[in-house]
C-alpha positions in Angstrom: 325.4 233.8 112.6 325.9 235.6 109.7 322.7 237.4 109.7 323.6 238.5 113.5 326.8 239.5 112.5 325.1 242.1 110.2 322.4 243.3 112.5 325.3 244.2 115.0 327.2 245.8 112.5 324.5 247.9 111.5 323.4 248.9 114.7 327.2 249.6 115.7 326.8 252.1 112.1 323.7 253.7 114.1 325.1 254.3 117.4 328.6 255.7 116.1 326.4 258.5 114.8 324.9 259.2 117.9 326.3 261.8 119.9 325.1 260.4 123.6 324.0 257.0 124.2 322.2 255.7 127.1 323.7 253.0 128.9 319.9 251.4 128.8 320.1 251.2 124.8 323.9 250.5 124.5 323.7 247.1 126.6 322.2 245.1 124.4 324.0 245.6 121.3 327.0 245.4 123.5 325.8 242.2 124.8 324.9 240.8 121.3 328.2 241.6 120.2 330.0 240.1 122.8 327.5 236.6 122.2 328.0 236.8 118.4 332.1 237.0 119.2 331.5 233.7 121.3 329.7 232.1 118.9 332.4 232.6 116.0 334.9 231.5 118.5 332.8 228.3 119.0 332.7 227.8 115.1 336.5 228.9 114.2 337.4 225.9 117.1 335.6 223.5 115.2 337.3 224.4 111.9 340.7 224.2 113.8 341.7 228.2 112.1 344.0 228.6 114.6 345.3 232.4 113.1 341.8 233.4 112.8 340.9 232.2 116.1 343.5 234.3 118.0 341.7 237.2 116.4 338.6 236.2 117.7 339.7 235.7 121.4 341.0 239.1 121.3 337.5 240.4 120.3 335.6 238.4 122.4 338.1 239.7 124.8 337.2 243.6 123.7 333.5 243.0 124.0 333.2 241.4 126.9 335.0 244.1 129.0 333.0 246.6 126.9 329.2 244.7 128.1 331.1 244.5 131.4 332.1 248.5 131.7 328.3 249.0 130.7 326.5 246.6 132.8 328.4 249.0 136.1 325.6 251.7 134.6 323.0 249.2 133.6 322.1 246.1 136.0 319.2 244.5 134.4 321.9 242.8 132.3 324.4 242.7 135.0 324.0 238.6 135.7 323.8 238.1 132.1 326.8 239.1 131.5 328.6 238.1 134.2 327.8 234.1 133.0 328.5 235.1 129.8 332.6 236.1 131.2 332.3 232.9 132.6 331.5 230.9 129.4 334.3 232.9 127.3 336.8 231.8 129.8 335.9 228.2 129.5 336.3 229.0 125.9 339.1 229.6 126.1 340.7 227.2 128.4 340.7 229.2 131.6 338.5 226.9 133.6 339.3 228.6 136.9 338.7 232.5 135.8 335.4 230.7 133.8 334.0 230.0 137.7 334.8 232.9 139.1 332.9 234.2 136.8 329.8 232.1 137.4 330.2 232.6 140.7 330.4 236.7 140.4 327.0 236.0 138.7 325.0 233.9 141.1 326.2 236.5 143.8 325.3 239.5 141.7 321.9 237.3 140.3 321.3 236.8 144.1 321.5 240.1 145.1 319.3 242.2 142.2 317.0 239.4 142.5 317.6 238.3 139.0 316.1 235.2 139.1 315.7 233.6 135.2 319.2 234.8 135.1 320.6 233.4 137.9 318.4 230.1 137.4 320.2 230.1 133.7 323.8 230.9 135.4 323.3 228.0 137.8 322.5 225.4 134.8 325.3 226.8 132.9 327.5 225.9 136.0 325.9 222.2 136.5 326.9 222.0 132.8 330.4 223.0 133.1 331.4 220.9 136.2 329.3 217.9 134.2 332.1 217.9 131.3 334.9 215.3 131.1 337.5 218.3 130.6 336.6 219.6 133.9 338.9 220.1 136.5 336.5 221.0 139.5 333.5 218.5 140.8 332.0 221.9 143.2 331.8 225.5 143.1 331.1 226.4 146.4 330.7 223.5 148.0 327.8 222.4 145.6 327.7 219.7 143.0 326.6 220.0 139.2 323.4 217.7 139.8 322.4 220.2 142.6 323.0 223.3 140.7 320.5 221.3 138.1 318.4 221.0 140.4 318.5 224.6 141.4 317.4 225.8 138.4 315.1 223.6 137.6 313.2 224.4 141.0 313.6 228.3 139.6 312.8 227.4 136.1 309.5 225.5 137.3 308.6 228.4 139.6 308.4 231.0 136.8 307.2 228.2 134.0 310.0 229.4 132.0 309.2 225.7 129.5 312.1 226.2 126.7 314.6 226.5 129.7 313.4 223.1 131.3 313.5 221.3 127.5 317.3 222.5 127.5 317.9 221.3 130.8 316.1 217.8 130.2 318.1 217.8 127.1 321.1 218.2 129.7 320.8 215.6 131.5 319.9 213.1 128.7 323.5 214.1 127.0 321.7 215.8 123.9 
């Protein structure tokens, strides 16, 4: 995380010194940002910093609308990011927005034909309505062990083999 954290921060030192940059070349160190943010939220929640962990919110926040306001320009990322709103929300506690969210994705993944992101975006959905904490058993009238099985028919279709070892190790509760 830490090494991430310096990657992005020197890429950041880059593009400030540009003059134009291309929505093409700004999405993914906006999107790596905006991942890195989650990840130090995930690790400040375990630590129970609840000062620092305001701060991070409120840069997740930040990045997230800045990946979002760039994926309008750039939409090989678009379904990314759009799952990646959705797992900041649950995050954060805001279950509902989290499946809106995941539901924007698998509309938008739908549409540009995105399918390893969509297939992701559809296991990251079984996951969610899997958890004790959850309040919803659906999203859209479909149940966590079918949106498993979604992706796993997608994941098998395009032999995409680390994706199916996380989702085995889904459904064995590891």
């Amino acid at each position: 995380l830490d090494e991430a954290r310096q990657s992005i921060l020197l890429a950041g030192n880059v593009i400030g010194k540009q003059r134009n940059v291309y929505p093409l070349y700004l999405a993914t160190h906006l999107l790596g940002v905006f991942l890195v943010d989650l990840e130090l939220i995930k690790a400040a929640k375990t630590s129970n910093d609840g000062l620092k962990l305001q701060d991070l919110i409120r840069n997740a926040n930040r990045s997230g609308k800045a990946a979002l306001g760039n994926s309008r320009k750039y939409a090989p990322y678009r379904t990314w990011i759009l799952r990646v709103m959705g797992e900041y929300y649950w995050l954060v506690g805001k279950q509902r927005k989290a499946f809106q969210w995941f539901d924007k994705s698998i509309k938008e993944g739908e549409r540009l034909g995105a399918r390893p992101d969509l297939s992701r975006t559809y296991m990251e959905v079984g996951k969610r309505l899997l958890e004790p904490q959850s309040k919803f058993k659906e999203l859209n009238g479909i149940s966590a062990p079918e949106y498993l099985n979604k992706a796993e028919t997608l994941f098998r279709e395009m032999d995409l083999q680390w994706d199916l070892e996380q989702l085995e190790r889904l459904r064995v509760g590891g």
